[in-house]
C-alpha positions in Angstrom: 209.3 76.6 106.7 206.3 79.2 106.5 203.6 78.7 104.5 201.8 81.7 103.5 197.7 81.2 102.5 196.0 83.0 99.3 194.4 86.5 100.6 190.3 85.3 99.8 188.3 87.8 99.1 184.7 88.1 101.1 181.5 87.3 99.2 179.0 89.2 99.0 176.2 87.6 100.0 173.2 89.9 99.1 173.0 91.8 96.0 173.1 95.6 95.5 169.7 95.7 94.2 168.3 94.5 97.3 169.1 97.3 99.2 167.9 100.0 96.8 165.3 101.9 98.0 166.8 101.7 101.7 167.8 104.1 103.5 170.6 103.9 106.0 170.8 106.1 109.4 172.7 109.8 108.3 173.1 108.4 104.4 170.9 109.7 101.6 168.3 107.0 100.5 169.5 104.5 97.6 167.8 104.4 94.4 164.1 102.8 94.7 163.1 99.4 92.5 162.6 99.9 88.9 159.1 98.7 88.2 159.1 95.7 85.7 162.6 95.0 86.6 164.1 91.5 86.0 164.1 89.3 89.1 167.1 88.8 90.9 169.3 86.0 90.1 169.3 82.7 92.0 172.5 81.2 93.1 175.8 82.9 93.1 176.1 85.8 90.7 179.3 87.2 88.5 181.9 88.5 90.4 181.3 86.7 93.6 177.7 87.7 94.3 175.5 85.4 95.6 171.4 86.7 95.3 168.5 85.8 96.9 166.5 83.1 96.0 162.2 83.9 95.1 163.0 87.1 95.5 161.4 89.6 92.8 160.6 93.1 92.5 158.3 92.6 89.6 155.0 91.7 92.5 152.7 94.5 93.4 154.1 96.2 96.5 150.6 96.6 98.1 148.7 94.4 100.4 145.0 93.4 99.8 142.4 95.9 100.8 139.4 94.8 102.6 135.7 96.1 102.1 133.7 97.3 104.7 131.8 94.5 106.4 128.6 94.8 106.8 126.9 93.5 109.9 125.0 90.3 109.3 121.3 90.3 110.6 120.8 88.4 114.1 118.6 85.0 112.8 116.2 84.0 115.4 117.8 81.2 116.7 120.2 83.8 117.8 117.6 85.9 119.3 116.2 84.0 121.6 119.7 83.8 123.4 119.2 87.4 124.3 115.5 87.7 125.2 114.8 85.8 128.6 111.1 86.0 130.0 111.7 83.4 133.3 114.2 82.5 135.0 114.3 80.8 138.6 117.2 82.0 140.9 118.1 81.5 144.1 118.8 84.6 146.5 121.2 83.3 149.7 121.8 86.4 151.9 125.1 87.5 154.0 125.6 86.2 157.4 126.6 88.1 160.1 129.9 88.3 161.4 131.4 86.9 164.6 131.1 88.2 168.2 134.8 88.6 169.2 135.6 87.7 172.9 138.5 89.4 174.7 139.8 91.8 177.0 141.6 95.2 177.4 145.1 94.9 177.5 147.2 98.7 178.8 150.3 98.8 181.0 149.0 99.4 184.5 145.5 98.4 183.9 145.6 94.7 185.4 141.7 94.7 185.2 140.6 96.3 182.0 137.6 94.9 181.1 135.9 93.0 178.1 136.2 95.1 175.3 135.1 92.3 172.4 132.7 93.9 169.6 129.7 92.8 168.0 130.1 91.4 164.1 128.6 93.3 161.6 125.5 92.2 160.0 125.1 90.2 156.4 124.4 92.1 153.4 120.5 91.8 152.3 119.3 91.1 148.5 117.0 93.4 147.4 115.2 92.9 143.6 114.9 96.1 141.9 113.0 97.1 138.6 114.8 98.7 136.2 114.2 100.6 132.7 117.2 99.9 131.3 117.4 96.5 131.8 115.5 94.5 128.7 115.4 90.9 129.4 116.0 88.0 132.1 119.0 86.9 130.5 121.9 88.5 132.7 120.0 86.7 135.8 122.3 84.7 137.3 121.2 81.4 139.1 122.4 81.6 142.3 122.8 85.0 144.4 125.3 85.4 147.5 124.9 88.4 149.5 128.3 89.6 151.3 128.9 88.3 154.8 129.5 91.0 157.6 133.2 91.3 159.5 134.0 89.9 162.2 134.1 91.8 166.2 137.4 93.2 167.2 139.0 94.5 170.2 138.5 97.5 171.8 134.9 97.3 171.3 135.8 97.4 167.4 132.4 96.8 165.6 132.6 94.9 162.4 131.3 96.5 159.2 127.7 95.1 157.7 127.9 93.6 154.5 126.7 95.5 151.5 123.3 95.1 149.9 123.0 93.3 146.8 121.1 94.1 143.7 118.9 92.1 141.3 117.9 94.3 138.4 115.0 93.4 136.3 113.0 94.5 133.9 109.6 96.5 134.2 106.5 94.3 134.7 108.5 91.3 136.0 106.5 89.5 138.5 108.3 88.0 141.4 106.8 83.9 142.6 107.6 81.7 145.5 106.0 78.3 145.4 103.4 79.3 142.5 102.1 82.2 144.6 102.6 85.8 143.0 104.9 88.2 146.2 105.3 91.2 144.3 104.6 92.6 140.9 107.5 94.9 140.2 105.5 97.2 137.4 107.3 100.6 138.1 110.7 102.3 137.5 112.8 102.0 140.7 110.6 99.8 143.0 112.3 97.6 145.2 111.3 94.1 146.8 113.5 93.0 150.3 113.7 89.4 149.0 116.7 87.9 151.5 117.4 89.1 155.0 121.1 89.2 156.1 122.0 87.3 159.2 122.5 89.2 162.1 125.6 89.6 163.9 127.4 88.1 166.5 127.6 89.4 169.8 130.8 90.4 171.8 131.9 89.7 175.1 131.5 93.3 176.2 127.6 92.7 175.5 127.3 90.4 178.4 129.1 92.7 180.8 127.0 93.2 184.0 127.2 93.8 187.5 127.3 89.8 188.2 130.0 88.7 185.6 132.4 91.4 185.2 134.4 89.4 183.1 132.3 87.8 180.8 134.4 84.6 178.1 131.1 84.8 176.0 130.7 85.2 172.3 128.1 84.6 169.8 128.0 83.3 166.2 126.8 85.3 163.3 123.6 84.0 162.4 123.2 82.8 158.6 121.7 85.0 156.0 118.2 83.7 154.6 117.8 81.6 151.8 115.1 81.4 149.4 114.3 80.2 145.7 112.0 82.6 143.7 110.4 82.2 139.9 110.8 85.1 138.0 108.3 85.9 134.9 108.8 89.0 132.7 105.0 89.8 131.3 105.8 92.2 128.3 105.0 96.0 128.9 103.3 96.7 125.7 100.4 99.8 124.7 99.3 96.9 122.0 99.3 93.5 121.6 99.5 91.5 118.0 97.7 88.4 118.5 97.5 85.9 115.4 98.3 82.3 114.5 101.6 81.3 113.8 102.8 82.4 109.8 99.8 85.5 109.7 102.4 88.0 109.4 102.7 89.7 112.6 106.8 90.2 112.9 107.0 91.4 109.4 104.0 94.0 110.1 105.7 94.9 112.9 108.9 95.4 111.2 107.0 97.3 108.5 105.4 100.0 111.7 108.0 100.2 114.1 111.8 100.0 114.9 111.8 96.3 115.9 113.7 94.1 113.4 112.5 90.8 114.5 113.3 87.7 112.2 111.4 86.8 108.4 112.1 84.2 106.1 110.2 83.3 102.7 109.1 80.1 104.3 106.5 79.4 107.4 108.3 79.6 111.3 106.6 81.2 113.8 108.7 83.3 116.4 110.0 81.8 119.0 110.0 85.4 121.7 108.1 88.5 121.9 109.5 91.4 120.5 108.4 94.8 121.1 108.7 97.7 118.8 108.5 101.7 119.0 106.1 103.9 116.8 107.2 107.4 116.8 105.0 110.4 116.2 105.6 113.5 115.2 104.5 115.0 118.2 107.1 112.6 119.9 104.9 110.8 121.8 105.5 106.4 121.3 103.7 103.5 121.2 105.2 100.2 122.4 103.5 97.7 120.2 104.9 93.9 121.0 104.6 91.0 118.4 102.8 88.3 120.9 104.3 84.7 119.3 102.0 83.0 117.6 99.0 81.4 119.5 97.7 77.7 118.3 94.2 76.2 119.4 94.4 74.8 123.0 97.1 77.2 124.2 95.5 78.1 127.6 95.6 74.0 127.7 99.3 75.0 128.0 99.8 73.2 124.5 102.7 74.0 122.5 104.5 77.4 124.4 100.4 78.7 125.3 101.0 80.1 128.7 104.4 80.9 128.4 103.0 83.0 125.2 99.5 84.3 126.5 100.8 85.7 129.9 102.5 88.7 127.5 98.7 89.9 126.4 98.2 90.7 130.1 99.7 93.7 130.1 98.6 95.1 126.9 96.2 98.0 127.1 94.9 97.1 123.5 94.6 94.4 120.7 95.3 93.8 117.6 93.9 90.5 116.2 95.8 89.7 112.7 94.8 87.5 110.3 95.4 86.0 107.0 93.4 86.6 104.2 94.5 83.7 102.0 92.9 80.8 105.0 89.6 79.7 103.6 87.6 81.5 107.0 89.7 84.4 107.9 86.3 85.1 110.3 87.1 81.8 111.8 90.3 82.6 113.0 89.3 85.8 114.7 86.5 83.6 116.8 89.4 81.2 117.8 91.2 83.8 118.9 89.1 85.5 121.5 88.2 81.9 122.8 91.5 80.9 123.7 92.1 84.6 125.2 88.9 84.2 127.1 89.6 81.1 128.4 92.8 82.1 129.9 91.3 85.3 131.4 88.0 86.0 131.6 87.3 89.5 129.8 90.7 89.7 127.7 89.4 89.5 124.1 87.0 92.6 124.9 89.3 95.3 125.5 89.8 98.2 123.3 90.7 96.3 119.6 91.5 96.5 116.0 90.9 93.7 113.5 94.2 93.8 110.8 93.7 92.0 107.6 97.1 91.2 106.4 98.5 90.0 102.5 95.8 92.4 101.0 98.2 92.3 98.2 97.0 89.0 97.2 94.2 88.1 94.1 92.0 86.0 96.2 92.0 88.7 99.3 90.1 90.7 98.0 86.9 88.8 98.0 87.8 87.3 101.6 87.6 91.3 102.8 84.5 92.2 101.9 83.0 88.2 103.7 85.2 89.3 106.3 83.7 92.9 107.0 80.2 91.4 106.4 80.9 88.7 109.8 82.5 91.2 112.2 80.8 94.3 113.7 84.7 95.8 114.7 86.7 98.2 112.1 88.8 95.7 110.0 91.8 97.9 108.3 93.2 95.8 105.3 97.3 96.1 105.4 100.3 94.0 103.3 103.0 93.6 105.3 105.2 92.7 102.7 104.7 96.1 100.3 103.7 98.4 103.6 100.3 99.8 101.6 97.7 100.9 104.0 99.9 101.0 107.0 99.1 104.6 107.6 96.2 103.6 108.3 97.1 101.0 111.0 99.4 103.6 112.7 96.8 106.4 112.7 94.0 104.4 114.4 96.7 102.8 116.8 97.3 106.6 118.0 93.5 106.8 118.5 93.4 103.5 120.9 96.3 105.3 122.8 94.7 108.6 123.2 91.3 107.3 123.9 93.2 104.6 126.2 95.3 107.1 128.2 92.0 109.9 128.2 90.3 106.9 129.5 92.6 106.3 132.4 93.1 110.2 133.3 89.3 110.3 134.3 89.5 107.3 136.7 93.1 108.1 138.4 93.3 111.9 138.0 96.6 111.2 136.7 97.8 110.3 133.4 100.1 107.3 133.3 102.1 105.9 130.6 
């Protein structure tokens, strides 16, 4: 007995309407989505289709455009992760390679000879000052110079290990043991700070007319090993000096290119900064914000040393204070006593007295007492609103010139 089964027709199991607005390989484009067009049905359809389920054409067809972001500013809890003024590293040069010990080996040449080579000799570490480099913070703590090659045979030297670089920046000053080695102050100078190890010699070396065939090799001899302190004194024309919350980073954001940290309320900076003034005549002026100093800072108290050893290398001062203390006058005497008594002679080099927040009621009156103590040039400023900067910058070109004049007729030379 056959038994013969209903012919079932195939669903369809996507609807038409899904597809419009496809295109199919070699076929002409279907017919795109209607805007504001129904959704399609859920479920199965009439006449056996099934649609898709959440599926709807009525949506916008576009994804969400983004704004341009704009690039936060660095706080200054960030900064200080990329401004480094000490470090101590530890410089561990190459050692030299092995001496090998063997003999010349040639059909019918019984006696050949020692023909061992010498090893090559450890790579050295050499510190180097360098312009571009900014900051102590890509020092590593431990250096390893490369280690020479081993001798071969027939008399094969091995190769000396390459030298290794330190790069620092200008005006770091290089310490062992609390006593200064070298004061790297110039583009390009180098100090030899780690020897390499010599290397070992060959059996060939201790050929003679006595032992013809020498069995002796030497060791490469380990590469030196020393710790160093590494201080970066700032390499600044001008110096601001002032007590913490005087305004020195925003007047120096307000003159220069620097962008150091503000805020509406009292910090004090935690780094230097140094900023740029450009002139017309292209000529610049590095002028560095020195972090605020407190009273007893060459007592070391608070950061004092690791903030007054910056002012060394400024050529010229600029003592800023605050008009809205009680005794700006005072500030500027407590000042030169704490420079003084961390260098003898510091407070009298070339200077400028800065009387910042002259946009302040009660600093006007505070001027005039403060002009009336001080035999100097006091130039009133405001940070905050930038009046009588032009000022500031004009007179810090005259320090330079007379500064850099000054120099010419005792070296000859000019430098900057």
């Amino acid at each position: 007995m056959l038994t013969t089964f209903p012919r079932v027709k195939p669903s369809r199991w996507l609807s038409a309407t899904i597809f419009s607005g496809c295109s199919v390989k070699g076929k002409a484009p279907m017919s795109s989505f209607t805007p504001g067009s129904p959704p399609v049905s859920a479920g199965w359809g009439p006449g056996g289709t099934a649609g898709v389920r959440g599926v709807s054409s009525s949506g916008p067809l576009c994804a969400k455009v983004r704004g341009v972001q704009k690039k936060r500013q660095v706080s200054e809890k960030k900064l200080i992760r990329h401004f480094v003024d000490q470090r101590r590293v530890k410089l561990v040069a190459g050692s030299g390679g092995n001496g090998a010990s063997c003999f010349h080996s040639e059909p019918r040449k019984e006696w050949g000879g020692p023909d061992g080579g010498n090893g090559g000799d450890g790579g050295s570490i050499i510190v180097k000052a360098d312009r571009l480099v900014k900051s102590l913070a890509q020092i590593v703590p431990v250096y390893k110079g490369e280690d020479g090659q081993s001798g071969g045979s027939k008399n094969c030297y091995g190769r000396n290990g390459s030298l290794t670089y330190v790069r620092v920046p200008i005006g770091t000053v290089v310490k062992e043991q609390g006593k200064t080695i070298v004061d790297l102050s110039e583009h390009g100078q180098e100090y030899l700070a780690a020897f390499g190890g010599a290397g070992g010699k060959g059996n060939r070396f201790f050929l003679s007319n006595e032992n013809r065939a020498p069995m002796t090799a030497t060791h490469g001899m380990p590469g030196e090993e020393r710790v160093f302190h590494l201080e970066l004194r700032t390499m600044a024309h001008a110096g601001l000096v002032g007590f913490p919350n005087a305004g020195k980073s925003s007047l120096l954001r307000a003159i220069s290119n620097a962008r150091p940290a503000v805020a509406p309320y009292p910090f004090t900076t935690l780094n230097p900064h140094v900023g740029i003034v450009n002139y017309r005549d292209h000529e610049q002026v590095a002028v560095a914000d020195i972090p605020g100093i407190i009273q007893g800072a060459h007592l070391n108290r608070g950061l004092g040393i690791s903030f007054l050893r910056h002012i060394e290398r400024c050529r010229f001062l600029l003592f800023v204070l605050d008009l809205t203390t009680p005794e700006p006058w005072t500030q500027l005497q407590q000042l030169r006593y704490e420079l003084d008594q961390y260098e003898s002679g510091l407070s009298h080099r070339p200077q400028a007295i800065i009387a910042n927040k002259i946009d302040l009621p009660e600093a006007q009156e505070k001027l005039e007492t403060l002009r009336s103590h001080v035999n100097e040039r006091v130039i009133p400023v405001s940070a905050l609103t930038g009046q009588n900067t032009e000022e500031l910058i004009l007179y810090l070109r005259e320090l330079y010139d007379g500064n850099l004049h000054g120099q010419g007729s005792r070296e000859g030379k000019p430098s900057r």
